[in-house]
C-alpha positions as CSV (number, residue, x, y, z in Angstrom):
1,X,212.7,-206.7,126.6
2,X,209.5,-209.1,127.2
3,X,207.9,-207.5,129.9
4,X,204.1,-208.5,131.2
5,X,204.1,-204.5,131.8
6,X,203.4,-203.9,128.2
7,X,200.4,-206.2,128.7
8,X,198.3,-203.3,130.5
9,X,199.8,-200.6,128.1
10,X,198.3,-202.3,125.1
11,X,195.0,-203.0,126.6
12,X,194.6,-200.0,128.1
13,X,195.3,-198.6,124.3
14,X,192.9,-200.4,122.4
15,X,190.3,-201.5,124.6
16,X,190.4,-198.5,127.1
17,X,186.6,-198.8,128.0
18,X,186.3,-202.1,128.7
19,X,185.7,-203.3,132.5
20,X,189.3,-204.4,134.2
21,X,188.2,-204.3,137.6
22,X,184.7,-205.3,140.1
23,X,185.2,-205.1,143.9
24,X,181.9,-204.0,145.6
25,X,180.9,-201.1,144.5
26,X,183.8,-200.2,142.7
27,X,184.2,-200.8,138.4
28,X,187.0,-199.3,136.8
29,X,188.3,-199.6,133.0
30,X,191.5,-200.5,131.5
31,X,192.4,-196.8,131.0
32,X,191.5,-195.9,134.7
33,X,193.3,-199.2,136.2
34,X,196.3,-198.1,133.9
35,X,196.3,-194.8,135.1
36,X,196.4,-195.9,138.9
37,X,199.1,-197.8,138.5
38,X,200.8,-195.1,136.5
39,X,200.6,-193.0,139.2
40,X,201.8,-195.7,141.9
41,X,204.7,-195.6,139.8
42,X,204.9,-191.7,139.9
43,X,204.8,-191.0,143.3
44,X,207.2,-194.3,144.4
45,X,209.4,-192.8,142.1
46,X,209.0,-189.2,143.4
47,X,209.7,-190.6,146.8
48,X,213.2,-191.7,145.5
49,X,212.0,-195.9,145.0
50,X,213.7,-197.2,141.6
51,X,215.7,-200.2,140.3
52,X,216.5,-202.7,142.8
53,X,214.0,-201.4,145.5
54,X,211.8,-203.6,147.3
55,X,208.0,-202.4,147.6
56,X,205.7,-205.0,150.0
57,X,202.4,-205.2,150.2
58,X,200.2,-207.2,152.6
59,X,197.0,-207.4,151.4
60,X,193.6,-209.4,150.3
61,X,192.4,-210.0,147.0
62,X,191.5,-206.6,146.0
63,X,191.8,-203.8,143.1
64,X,195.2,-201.9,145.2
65,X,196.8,-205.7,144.9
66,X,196.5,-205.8,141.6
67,X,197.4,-202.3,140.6
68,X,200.5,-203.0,142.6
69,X,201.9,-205.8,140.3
70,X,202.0,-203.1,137.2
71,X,203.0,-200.0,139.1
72,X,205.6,-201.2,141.7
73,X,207.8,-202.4,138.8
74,X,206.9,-199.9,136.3
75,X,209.2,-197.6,139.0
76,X,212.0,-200.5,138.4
77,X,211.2,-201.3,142.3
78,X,210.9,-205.1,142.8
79,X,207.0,-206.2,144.4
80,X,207.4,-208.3,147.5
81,X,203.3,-209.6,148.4
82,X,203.4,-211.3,151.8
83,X,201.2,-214.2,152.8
84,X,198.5,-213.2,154.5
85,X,198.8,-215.9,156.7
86,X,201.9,-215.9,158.6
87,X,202.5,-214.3,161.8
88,X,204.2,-211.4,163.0
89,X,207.4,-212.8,163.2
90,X,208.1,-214.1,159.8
91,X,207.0,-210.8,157.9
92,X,209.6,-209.0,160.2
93,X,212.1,-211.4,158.6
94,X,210.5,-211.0,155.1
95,X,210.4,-207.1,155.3
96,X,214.4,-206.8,156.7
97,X,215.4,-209.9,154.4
98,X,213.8,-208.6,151.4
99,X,214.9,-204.9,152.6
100,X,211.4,-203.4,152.1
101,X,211.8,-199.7,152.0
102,X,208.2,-199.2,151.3
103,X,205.0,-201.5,153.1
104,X,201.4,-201.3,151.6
105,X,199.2,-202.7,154.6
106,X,195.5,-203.7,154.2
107,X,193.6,-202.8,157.3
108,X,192.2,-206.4,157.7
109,X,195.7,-206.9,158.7
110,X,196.8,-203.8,160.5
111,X,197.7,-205.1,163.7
112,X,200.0,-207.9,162.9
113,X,201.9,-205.8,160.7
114,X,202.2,-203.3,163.0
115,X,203.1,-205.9,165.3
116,X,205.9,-206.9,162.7
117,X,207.1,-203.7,161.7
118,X,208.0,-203.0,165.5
119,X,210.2,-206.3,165.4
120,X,211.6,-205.5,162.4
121,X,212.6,-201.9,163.8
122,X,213.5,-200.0,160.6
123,X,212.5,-197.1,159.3
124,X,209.9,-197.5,156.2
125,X,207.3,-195.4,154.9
126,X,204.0,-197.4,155.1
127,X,200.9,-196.6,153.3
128,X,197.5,-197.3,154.3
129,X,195.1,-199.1,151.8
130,X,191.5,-198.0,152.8
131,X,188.8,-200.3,151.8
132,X,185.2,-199.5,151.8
133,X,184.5,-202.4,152.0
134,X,185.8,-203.1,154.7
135,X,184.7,-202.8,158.2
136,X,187.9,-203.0,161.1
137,X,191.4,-202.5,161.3
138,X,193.6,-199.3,161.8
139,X,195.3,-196.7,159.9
140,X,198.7,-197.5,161.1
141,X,200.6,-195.6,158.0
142,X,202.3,-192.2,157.2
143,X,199.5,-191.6,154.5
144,X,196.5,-193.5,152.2
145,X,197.4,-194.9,149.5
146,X,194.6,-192.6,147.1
147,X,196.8,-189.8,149.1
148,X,199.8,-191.4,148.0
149,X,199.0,-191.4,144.6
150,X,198.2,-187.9,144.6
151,X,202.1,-187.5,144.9
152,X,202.8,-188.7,141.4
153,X,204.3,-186.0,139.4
154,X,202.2,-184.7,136.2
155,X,205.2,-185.7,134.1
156,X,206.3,-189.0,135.0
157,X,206.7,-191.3,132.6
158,X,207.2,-194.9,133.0
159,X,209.4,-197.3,130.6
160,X,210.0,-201.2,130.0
161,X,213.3,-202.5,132.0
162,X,216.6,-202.1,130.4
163,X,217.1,-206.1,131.0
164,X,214.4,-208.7,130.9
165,X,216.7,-210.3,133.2
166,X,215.7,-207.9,136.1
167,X,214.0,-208.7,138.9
168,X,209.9,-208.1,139.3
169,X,209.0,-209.5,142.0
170,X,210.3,-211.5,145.3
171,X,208.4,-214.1,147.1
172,X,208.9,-215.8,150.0
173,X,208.2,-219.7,151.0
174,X,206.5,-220.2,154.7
175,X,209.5,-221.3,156.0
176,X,208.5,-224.9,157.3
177,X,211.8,-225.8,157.6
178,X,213.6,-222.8,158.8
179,X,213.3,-219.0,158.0
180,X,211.7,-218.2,154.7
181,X,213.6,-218.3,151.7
182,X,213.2,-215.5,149.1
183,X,212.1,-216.3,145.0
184,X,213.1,-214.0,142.5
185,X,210.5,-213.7,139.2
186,X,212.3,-211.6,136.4
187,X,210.3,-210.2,134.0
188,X,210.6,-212.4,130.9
189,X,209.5,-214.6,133.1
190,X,206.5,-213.7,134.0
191,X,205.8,-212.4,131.0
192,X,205.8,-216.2,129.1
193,X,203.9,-217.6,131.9
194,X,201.2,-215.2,131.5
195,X,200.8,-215.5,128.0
196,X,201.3,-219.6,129.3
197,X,198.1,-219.3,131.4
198,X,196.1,-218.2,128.7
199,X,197.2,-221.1,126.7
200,X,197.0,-223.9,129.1
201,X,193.8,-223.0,130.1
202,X,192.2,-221.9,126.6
203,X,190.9,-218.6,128.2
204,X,189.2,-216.5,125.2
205,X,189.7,-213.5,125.1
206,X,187.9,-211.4,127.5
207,X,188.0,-213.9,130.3
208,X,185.9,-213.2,133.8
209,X,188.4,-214.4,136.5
210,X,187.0,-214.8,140.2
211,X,190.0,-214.2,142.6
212,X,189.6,-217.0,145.0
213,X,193.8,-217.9,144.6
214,X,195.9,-215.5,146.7
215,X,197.5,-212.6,144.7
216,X,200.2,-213.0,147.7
217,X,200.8,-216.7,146.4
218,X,203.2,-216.7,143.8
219,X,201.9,-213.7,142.4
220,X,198.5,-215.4,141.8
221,X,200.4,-217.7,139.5
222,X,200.9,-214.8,137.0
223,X,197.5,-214.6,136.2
224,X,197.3,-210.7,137.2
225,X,199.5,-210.1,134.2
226,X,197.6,-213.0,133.0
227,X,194.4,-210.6,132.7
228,X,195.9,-207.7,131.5
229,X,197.1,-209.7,127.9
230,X,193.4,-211.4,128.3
231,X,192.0,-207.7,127.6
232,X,189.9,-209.7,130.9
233,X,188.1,-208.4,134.0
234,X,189.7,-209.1,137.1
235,X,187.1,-209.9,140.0
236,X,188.2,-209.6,143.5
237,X,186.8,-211.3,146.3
238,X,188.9,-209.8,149.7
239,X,187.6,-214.1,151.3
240,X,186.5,-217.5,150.1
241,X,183.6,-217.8,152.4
């Protein structure tokens, strides 16, 4: 099965201590970014979040966002990123639409997803991303997510998807002409237009990308999976200012 997922398991195998990820303060390696999202995988797993599942996240540019497009589908859950941008309304339609069981929420934008979750009046378990970086917002969740990934059981082991077929992540449109619309990626998909990016724009290997395109938006194009076949370092900027 083509899978961008193998991506971050062969980096993280034969370049382990080279730089994956800069935000702030904060530099971690291919072997420590594989082992978060590992554990993302872990404990949505041990919380009963498999094949099918849908896992949002509403969040800037930073290192959680990525580490959620490896280790929300390494569980077989599906990874729904939400636009940023939209109001409280809409991302209570995306969240029942999309039947999020689980919500990631960046503080920056804690109180119009709390806002939203209150509309959308289901039960979820929502988890708190805490940046340091960060100065504002609310804890609004059940847990953190570094507490959250302290739930991942010692023995968990992740694998490729039966089917390359399956679906690894949903995204939405803005819904200019009515309520959003949900987009399915599979993962052969993404896989080819990762490897595509790399082509089309002649990145050698070991490329610096600068996060100025939204992760939310499409995914970032593919170009977090992009990255992790790139052996790259993945900047993260939480604003173009």
């Amino acid at each position: 099965a083509l899978s961008p997922l193998s991506f971050i398991e062969r980096t993280a195998a034969i370049y382990p201590d080279r730089l994956a990820v800069v935000h702030g303060a904060v530099r971690r390696t291919w072997a420590e970014t594989y082992h978060r999202c590992r554990r993302l995988a872990g404990a949505l797993a041990a919380r009963g979040i498999g094949r099918g599942d849908t896992v949002a996240v509403i969040a800037a540019n930073i290192p959680e966002m990525f580490e959620a497009h490896f280790g929300v589908p390494m569980s077989g859950a599906v990874l729904n990123t939400i636009n940023t941008r939209l109001d409280a309304e809409a991302i209570a339609f995306i969240l029942n639409h999309g039947e999020a069981k689980v919500v990631l929420v960046d503080p920056e934008f804690s109180e119009v997803v709390q806002r939203a979750l209150r509309m959308a009046g289901r039960d979820r378990l929502v988890i708190d991303i805490l940046d340091e970086s960060f100065e504002g917002g609310s804890r609004i969740g059940a847990l953190t997510y570094d507490a959250f990934l302290e739930e991942c059981p010692a023995e968990y082991r992740w694998s490729l998807p039966g089917d390359e077929w399956d679906a690894i992540s949903l995204n939405y449109t803005s819904g200019t002409t009515g309520f959003p619309k949900g987009v399915v990626y599979h993962h052969r998909g993404a896989y080819l237009n990762a490897l595509s990016n790399i082509v089309t724009w002649g990145m050698p290997q070991h490329s610096v990308y600068l996060w100025t395109l939204p992760m939310f938006h499409c995914n970032g194009w593919c170009f977090p999976w992009t990255l992790a076949a790139n052996a790259g370092v993945c900047v993260c900027l939480r604003a173009v200012r």
